[in-house]
C-alpha positions in Angstrom: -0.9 15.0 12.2 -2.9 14.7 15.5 -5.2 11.7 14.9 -8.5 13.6 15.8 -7.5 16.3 13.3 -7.2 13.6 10.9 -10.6 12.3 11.6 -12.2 15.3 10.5 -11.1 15.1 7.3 -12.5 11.4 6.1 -16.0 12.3 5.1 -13.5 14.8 2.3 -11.7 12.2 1.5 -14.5 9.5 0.4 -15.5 11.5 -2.7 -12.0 12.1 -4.1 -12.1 11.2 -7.6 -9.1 8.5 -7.6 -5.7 9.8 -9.4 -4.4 6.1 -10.9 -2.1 6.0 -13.6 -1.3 9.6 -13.4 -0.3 8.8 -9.3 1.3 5.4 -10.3 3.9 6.5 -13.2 5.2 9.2 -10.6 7.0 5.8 -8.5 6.9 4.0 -11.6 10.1 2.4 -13.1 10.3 3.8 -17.0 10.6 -0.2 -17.6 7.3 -1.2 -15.7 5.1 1.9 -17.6 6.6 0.5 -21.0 5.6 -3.3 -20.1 2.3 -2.3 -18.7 1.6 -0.1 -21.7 -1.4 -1.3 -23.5 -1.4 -4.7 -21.7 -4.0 -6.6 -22.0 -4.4 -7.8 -18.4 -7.4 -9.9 -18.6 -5.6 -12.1 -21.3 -2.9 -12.8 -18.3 -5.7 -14.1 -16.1 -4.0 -13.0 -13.5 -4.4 -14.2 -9.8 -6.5 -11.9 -7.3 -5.0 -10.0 -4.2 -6.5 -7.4 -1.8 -4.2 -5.1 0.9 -4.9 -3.6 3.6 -3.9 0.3 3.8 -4.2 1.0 7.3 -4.4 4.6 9.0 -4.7 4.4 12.9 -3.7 6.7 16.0 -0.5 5.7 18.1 0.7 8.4 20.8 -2.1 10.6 19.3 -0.7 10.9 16.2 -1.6 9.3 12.6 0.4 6.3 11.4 0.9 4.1 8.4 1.2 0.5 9.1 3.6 -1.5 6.4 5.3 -4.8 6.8 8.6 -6.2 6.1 8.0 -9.8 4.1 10.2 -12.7 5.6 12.9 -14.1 3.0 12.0 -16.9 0.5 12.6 -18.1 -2.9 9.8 -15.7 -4.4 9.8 -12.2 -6.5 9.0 -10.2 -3.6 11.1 -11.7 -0.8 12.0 -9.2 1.8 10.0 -6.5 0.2 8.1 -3.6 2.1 4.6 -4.5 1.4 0.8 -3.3 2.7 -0.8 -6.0 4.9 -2.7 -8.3 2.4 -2.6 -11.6 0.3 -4.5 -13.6 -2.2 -8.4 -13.6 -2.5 -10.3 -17.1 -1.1 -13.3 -17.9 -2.6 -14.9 -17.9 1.1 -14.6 -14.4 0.9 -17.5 -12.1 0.1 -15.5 -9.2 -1.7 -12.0 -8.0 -2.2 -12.2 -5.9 1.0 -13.0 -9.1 2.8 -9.9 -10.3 1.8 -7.6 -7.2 2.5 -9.3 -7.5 6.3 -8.6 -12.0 6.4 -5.2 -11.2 5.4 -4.5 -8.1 8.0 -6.2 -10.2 10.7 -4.0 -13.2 9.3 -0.4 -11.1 9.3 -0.5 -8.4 11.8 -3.0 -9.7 14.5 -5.8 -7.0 13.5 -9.2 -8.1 13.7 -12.0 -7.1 11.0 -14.4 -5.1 13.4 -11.3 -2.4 14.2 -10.9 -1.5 11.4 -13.7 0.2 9.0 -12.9 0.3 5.8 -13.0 3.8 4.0 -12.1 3.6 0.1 -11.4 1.3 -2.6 -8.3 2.4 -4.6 -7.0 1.6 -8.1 -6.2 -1.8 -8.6 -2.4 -2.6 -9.2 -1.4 -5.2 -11.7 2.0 -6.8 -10.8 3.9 -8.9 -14.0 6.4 -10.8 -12.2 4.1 -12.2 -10.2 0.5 -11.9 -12.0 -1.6 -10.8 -9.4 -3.8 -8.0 -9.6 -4.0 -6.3 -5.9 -7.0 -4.1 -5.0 -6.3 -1.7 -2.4 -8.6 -0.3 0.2 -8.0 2.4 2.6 -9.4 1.2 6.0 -9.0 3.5 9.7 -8.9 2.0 13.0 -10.1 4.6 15.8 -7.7 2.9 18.6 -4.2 2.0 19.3 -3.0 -1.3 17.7 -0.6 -4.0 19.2 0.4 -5.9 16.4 1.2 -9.8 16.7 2.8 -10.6 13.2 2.7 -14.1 12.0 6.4 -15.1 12.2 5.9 -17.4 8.1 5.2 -14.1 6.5 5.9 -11.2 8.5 10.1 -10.1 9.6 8.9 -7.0 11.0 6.4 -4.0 11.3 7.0 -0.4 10.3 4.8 2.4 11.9 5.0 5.5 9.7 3.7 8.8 10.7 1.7 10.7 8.4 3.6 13.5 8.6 6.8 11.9 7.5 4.8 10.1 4.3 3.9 12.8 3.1 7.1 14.9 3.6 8.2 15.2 -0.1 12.0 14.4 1.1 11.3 10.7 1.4 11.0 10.7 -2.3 14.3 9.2 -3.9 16.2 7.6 -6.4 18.2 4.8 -6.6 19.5 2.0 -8.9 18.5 -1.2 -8.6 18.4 -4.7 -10.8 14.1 -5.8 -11.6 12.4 -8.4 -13.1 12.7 -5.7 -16.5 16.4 -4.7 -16.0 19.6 -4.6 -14.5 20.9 -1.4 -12.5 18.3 1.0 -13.5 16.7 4.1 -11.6 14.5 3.8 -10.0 11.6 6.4 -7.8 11.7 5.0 -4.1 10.5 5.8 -0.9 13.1 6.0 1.3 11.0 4.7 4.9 13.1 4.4 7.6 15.7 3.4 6.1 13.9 0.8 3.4 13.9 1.6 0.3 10.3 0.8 -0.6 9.9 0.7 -4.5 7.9 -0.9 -7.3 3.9 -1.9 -6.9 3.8 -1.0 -3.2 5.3 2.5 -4.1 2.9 2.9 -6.5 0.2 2.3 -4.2 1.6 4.7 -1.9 1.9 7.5 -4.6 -2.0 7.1 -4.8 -2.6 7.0 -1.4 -0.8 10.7 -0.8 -2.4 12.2 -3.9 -5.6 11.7 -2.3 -4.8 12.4 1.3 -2.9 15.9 -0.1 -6.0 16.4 -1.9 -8.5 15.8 0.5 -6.1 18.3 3.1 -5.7 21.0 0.2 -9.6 21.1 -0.4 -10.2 21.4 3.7 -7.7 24.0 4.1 
């Protein structure tokens, strides 16, 4: 989609009433919707986290920015993941956090991006965080300059090809809930991009098909 087009359709998308849970359990593991059934999340006092999900033009066209996370001895080693990390308490809000933590990783400052929307928050059990994602658009071409600890590499993803339904797959894989169980993926450029961060993604395309349908 031709950014400019794109740009048209924000003040649409603002108002979209958010699709959560019924977005999430569509990339959702049948394992994770059982654990997370009736959960009592505040009793985990879980950590805080904000990402960054981040729309911007390259060659005139809309993109997706996602990172590939550096190995280490962690739950979500050399995952696909949204910019982002865990909330300071020098930050003002969440979405101060989700900008720190893009500016911190990919080399984006605050002021070029403005953020757009707040989106469900995403509780994650193996590693007890709870990650609020926000929807932020930069109106230029990026360079990005990922810090070498955290970041292995950068994936652009046109819009177009997110929301092409034939990135939708399934594949087995062994979780923190099982092993060798199917599992709803995202199959980006040859990652298979699964569990909380597909999740968020789901979201992310229910609204931006919404917002398209209602324009159209």
């Amino acid at each position: 989609m031709d950014f400019q087009d794109f740009l048209q359709y924000v003040p649409n998308l603002i108002p979209v009433v958010l699709p959560a849970e019924t977005a999430h359990v569509k990339m959702a593991p049948l394992e994770r919707i059982q654990t997370l059934k009736n959960l009592d999340i505040d009793a985990k006092k879980p950590r805080i986290a904000a990402v960054m999900m981040l729309l911007y033009p390259k060659n005139e066209k809309t993109h997706l920015v996602l990172i590939v996370r550096n190995a280490y001895n962690g739950v979500h080693s050399s995952q696909i993941a949204f910019p982002g990390g865990k909330y300071e308490t020098t930050d003002s809000d969440f979405a101060a956090t989700a900008l720190r933590e893009t500016n911190e990783e990919i080399g984006i400052t605050p002021e070029k991006i403005e953020v757009i929307k707040q989106f469900t928050p995403m509780y994650i059990p193996p590693s007890n965080f709870l990650v609020h994602p926000f929807l932020g658009i930069s109106s230029e071409e990026l360079s990005f300059y990922p810090d070498a600890r955290e970041v292995a590499d950068i994936i652009e993803l046109p819009l177009s090809v997110f929301l092409n339904d034939e990135i939708i797959i399934e594949t087995i894989l062994s979780t923190s809930y099982a092993a060798n169980i199917s599992v709803p993926a995202f199959n980006i450029q040859n990652h298979v991009v699964w569990g909380a961060t597909a999740m968020m993604l789901s979201e992310l395309r229910e609204v931006l098909k919404i917002t398209f349908e209602e324009r159209i």
